[in-house]
N, C-alpha and C positions, 0 to 999 in steps of 0.2 A: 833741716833748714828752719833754725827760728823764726823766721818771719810771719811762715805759715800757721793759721788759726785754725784747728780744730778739726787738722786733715796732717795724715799720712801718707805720702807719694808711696805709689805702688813699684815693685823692683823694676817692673820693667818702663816706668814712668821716670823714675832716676837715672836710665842708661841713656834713653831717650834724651832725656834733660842734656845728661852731660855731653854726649852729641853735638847737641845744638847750643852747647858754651861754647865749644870748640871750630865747629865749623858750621858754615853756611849750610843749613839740611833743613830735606823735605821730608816731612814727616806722615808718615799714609797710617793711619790706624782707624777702624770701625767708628761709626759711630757710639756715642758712649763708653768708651774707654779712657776718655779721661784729656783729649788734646789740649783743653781750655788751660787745666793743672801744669802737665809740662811748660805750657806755653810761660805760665804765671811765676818758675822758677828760674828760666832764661833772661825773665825779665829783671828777677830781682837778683839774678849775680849783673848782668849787666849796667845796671843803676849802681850798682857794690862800685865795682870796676870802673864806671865815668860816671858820677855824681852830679857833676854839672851838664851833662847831657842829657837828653829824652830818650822815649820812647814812645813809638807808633805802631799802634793794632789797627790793620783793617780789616772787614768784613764786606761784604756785598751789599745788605742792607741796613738801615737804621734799625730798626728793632734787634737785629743779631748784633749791630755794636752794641747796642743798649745792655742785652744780655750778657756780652763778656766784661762790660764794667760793672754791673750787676755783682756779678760771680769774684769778679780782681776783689771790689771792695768788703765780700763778705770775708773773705779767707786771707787778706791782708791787716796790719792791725792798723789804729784809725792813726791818721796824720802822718803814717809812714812816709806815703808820698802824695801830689797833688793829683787827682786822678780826675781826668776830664771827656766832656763825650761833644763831638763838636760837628754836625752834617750843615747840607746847606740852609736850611732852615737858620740859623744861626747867623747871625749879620757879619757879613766881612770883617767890621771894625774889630766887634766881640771874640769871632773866629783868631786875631793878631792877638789879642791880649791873652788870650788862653793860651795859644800857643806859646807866649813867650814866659809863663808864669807854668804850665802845668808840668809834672814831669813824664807823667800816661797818659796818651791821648789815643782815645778811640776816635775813628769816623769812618766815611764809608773812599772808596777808590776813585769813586765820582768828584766828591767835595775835595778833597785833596791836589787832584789831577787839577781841577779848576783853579783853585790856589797858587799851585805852583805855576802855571803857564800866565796868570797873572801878575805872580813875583809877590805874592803877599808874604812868604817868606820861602826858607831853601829848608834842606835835610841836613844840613851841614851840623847840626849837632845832634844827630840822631844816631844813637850807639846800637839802635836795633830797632828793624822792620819787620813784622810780623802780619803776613796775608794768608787770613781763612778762608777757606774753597778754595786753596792753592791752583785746582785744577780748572780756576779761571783765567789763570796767567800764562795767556794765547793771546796771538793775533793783535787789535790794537784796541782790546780790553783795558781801563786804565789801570788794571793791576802791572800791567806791565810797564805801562808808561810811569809810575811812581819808581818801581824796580828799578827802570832805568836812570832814571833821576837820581834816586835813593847812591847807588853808587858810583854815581857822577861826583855827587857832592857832598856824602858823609867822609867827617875824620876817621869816626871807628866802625866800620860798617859790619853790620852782623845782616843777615835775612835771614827768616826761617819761614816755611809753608807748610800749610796743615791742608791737610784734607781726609777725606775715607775712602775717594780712590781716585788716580788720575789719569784714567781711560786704558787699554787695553794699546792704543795706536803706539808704535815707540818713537815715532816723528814726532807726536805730541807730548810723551814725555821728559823728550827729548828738548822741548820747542820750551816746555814748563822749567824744566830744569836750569837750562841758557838763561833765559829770563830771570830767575831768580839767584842766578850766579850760584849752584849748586854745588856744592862738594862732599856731601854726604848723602845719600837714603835709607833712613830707617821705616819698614815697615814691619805691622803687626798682623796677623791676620785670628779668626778665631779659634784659629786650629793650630797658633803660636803656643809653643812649648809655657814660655813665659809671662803667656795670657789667659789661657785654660783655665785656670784655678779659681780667675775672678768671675768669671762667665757662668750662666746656667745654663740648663739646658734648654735646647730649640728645637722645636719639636715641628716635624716640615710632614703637611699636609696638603699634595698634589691632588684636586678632584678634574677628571677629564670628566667634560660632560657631551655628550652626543649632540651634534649639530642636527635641528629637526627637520626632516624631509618640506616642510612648507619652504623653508627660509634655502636650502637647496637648491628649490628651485628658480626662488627671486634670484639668486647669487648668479645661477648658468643663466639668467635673463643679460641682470648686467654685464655678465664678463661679453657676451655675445656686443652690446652696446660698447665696452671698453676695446674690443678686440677690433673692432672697425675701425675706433679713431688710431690704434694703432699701426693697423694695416694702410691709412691713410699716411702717415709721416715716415712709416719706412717706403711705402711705394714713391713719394718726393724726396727720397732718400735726405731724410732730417734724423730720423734715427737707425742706429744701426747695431747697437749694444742691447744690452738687456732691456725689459720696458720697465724697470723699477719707478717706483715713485719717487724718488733720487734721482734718478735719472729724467726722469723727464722735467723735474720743477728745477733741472741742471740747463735741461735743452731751453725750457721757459724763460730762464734768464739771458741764456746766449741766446735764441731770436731776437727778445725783447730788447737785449744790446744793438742789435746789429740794427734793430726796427729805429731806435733813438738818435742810432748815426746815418742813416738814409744808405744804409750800405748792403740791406737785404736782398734777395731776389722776388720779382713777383709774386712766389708762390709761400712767403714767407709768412703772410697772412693768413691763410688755410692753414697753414702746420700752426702758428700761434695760437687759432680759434682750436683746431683739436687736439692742441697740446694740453689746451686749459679745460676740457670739458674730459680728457680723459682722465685727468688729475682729478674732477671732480667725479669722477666713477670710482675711481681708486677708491678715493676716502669713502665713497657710499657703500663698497664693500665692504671696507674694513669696519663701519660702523655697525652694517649688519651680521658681520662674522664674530665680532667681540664685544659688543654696546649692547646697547637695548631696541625693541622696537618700536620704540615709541620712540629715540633720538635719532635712529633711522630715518624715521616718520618726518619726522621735523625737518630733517636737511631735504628728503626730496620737494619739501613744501618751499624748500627757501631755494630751488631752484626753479620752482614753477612763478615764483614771486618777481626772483631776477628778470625771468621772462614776460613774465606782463611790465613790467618798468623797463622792457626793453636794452636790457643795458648790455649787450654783444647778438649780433646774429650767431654766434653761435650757441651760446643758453638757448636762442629760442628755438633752434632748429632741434637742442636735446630735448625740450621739455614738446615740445611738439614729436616726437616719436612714437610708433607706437606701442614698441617694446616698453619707453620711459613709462609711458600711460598702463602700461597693465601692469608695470611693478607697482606702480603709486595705488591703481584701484582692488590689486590685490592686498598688498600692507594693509591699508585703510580698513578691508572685511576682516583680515586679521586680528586690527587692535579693536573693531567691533565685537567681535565672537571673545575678546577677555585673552586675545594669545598675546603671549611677551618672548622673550629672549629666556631661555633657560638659567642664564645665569641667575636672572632675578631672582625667581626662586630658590636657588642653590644657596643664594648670598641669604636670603629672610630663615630659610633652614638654619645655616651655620652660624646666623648671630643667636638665632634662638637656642639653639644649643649651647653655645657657650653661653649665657645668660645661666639659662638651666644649670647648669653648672657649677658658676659662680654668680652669684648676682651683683657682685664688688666689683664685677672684674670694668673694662676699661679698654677700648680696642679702637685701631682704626681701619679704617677702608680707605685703600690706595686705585683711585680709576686714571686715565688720561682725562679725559674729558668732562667739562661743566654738567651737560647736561646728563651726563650718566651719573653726576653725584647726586642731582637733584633729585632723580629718577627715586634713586636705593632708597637717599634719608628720607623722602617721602612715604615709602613704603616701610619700610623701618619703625616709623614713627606711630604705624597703626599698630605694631606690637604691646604687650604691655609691660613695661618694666624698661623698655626703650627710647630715649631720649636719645636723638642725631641732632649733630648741626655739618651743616656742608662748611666746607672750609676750603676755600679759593684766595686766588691771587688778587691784588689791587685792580688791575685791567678790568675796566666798563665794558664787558663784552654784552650786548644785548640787555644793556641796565645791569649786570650782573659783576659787582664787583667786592670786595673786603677794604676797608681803607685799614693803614695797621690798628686805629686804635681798637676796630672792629674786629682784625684776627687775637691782639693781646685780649679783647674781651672773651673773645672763644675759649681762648686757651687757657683762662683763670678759670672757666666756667667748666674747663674740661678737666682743671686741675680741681676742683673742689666737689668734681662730681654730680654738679651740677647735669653735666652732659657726659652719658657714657659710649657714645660712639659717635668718631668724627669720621667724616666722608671726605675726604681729601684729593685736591689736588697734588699735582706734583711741588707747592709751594711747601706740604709738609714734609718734603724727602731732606731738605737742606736744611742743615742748623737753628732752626728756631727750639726753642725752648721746649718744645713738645714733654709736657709728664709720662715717664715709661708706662707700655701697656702688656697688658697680658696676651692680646691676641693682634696680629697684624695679617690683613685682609689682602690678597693683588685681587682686586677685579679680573684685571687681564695682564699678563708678564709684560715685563719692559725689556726692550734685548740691548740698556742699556747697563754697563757694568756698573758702572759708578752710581744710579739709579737705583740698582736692586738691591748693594750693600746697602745704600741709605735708609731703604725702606725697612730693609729685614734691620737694622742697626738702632730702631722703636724700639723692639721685643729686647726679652730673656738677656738684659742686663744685671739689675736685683735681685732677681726669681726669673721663674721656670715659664716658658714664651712657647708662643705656638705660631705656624705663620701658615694663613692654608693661602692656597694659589688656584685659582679657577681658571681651567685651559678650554677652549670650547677644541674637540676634536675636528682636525683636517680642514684648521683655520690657520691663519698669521699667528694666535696664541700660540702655536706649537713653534712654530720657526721662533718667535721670539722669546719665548722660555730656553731653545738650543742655543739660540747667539748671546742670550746672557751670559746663560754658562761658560758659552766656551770664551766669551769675551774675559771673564771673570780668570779662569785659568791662566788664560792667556797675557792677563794684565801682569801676576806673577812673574812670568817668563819675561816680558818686555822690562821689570822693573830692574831684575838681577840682570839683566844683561849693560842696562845703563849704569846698575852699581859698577857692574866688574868695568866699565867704562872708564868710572869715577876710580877705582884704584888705580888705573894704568898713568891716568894723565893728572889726576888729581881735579879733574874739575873739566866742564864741561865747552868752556869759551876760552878765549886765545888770549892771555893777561895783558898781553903788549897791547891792545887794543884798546884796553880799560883804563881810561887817563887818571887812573889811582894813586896815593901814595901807598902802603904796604902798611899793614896792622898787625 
């Protein structure tokens, strides 16, 4: 493909490719294997083929539009095409005039959807739609809402979806597919015949670390505290299923429905009050079973807090316990006496050793949680040879937030070495630009599918990657390193079954439906 500057499509990026010339396809391959590329040759047979029509990439955020126009204009050659980046930010009027002059347009599914429902213009000459994190496009996400638009009103409609993986549920692949008006799936995985060869290798480093007898017995304190409130809502017969924490912030929502329509029963307030204090036992186990305890520490504070500002009888009635009161005054002697969470430890070991190792090297740490990032880079940071920056989402959670120009600073500063380990939220699992590392960190496992490819999808692209996983034993870690896995297998299974779907019927929606002409 002449067009292309100073790059080679890889073979399995040219089948790919021609795929998605041909038909409407969703595209599942790993992290860093190259979707941006394919994406950039669909575009430029389709601009071939209708000259006088557009094309529109979207992404989730501004900054990942940023970065796929970034990437179009380095590897296209200059004045090929008119190539423009256009989010809210951007003044409506400005927004029409780009549109009507550019032939590439990045923005996000937000700014677009607004657009359209204000009529500033149609899709009607758009020969190809192109949505990253495909496996956004659910429910009434504006990916989907463009989706639908998009083939309402294009003359030559193309769609194609990227992503690294689109869950594991086949209702949702399902639901992704419809949406994007599917007729093909190509995916790659790492253990692809015809991906193998570019990959290196990943070197997977499970350490189980013993759950320590103190924290034991804080846990049989709360569950004793958890198991009240739940013995409370099945004895009002409000719950009758599992007590997941799913389940109940499921029940939280239906009370709270029923409470907004005056359509509850008396006793609807009781289960509401210990619906929401068992929820907050939940979470204060799982933070002591896989967090730190000093983040521990902090939540039981911010529930003694809730109680003095009085805001539910029922906060006041948990932090008024006396079970609540002896976990809080035992924690408390704990983080006095210098105890923490094993992990912490395990994590300052493991960066020190790779350090030792390589002193170049370049790594991140993946946690759920703000304050558990704070926690590590902090302690990180007394090493020597260690430079951390926490790296989070825009959201002011408790003053705590990144604005983008604030994460693109990170990330220059992580690119230049400036900083060699970032501590990350789950803002780094998605598409940002992230520079590959040699070492990638879980805190604690995520049991989701699509999550964990991302994460591992950093490492052992260029060179040889290592990914260690810290499980605390005969916690939620363990359960949620099994439902990754098996979600992960099982994503496989639900994928080929919608292919073979797609050979029977040709596609996944009901044509007569689609007030289409034929292309």
């Amino acid at each position: 493909m002449k067009e292309l500057q100073n790059i080679k499509p890889r073979k399995y990026q040219e089948e790919i490719a021609k795929t998605c010339i041909e038909k409407n396809c969703l595209v599942v391959l790993p992290t860093g294997l190259g979707k941006t590329l394919i994406a950039l040759m669909v575009v430029i047979e389709r601009i071939k083929k209708f000259p006088k029509e557009k094309v529109l990439i979207l992404a989730p955020t501004k900054p990942l539009a940023e970065q796929h126009l970034i990437s179009f204009k380095e590897k296209l050659p200059e004045l090929w095409a008119e190539i423009e980046l256009f989010t809210g930010t951007v003044k409506a009027e400005k927004r029409k005039k780009i549109w009507d002059t550019a032939n590439i347009i990045f923005s996000t599914p937000q700014c677009v959807a607004n657009d359209l429902k204000k009529g500033l213009y149609t899709l009607k000459e758009v020969s190809l739609l192109i949505e990253d994190e495909a496996h956004r496009c659910v429910k009434n996400y504006d990916y989907t809402y463009v989706a639908k638009r998009y083939y309402l009103e294009a003359n030559h409609p193309r769609l194609i979806g990227l992503t690294a993986s689109p869950g594991s549920d086949l209702q949702k692949i399902r639901e992704i597919g419809m949406n994007l008006k599917i007729e093909s799936i190509e995916i790659r995985t790492r253990d692809s015949d015809d991906v193998k060869e570019y990959l290196q290798e990943l070197e997977f480093d499970k350490r189980e670390i013993p759950f320590p007898e103190e924290l034991i017995e804080l846990r049989a304190i709360l569950k004793q505290i958890y198991e009240s409130y739940i013995d409370e809502l099945r004895r009002r017969n409000f719950l009758f299923g599992p007590d997941t924490k799913i389940a109940l912030i499921e029940l939280q929502r239906k009370i709270g429905f029923q409470l907004s329509k005056n359509i509850a029963s008396p006793e609807s307030y009781i289960a509401m009050s210990a619906c929401a204090q068992a929820i907050k036992i939940s979470h204060a186990i799982e933070l002591l079973e896989t967090q730190t305890l000093e983040s521990f520490m902090k939540y039981l504070r911010s529930i003694q807090e809730q109680a003095e500002k009085k805001q539910s009888r029922g906060v006041i009635k948990l932090a008024n316990k006396k079970e609540f009161n002896l976990v809080y005054s035992y924690t408390y002697s704990l983080l006095e006496k210098g105890k923490e969470h094993p992990k912490v430890e395990e994590i300052i070991r493991a960066v020190r050793d790779e350090i030792k190792e390589d002193s170049e090297m370049k790594m991140i740490i993946f946690t759920q949680f703000r304050d558990t990032a704070n926690i590590i880079s902090r302690n990180l940071n007394k090493l020597g040879g260690i430079n951390s920056k926490v790296f989070v989402g825009q959201r002011k959670l408790e003053g705590v937030g990144l604005s983008q120009k604030e994460q693109k600073k990170i990330i220059d500063e992580f690119r230049e070495k400036k900083i060699n380990v970032l501590v990350a939220t789950c803002i780094a699992e998605e598409g940002l630009d992230i520079p590959e590392v040699s070492s990638v960190i879980f805190y604690e496992p995520v049991s989701s599918a699509i999550r964990s490819i991302q994460r591992r999808g950093r490492t052992a692209r260029l060179s040889k990657g290592k990914l260690i996983m810290l499980i605390t034993k005969g916690t939620k870690d363990e359960f949620a390193n099994y439902a990754s896995r098996a979600r992960e297998k099982k994503m496989g299974t639900q994928i080929e079954k919608v292919k073979d779907e797609l050979k029977r019927k040709g596609t996944l929606y009901d044509k007569k439906i689609i007030q289409k002409k034929l292309f």
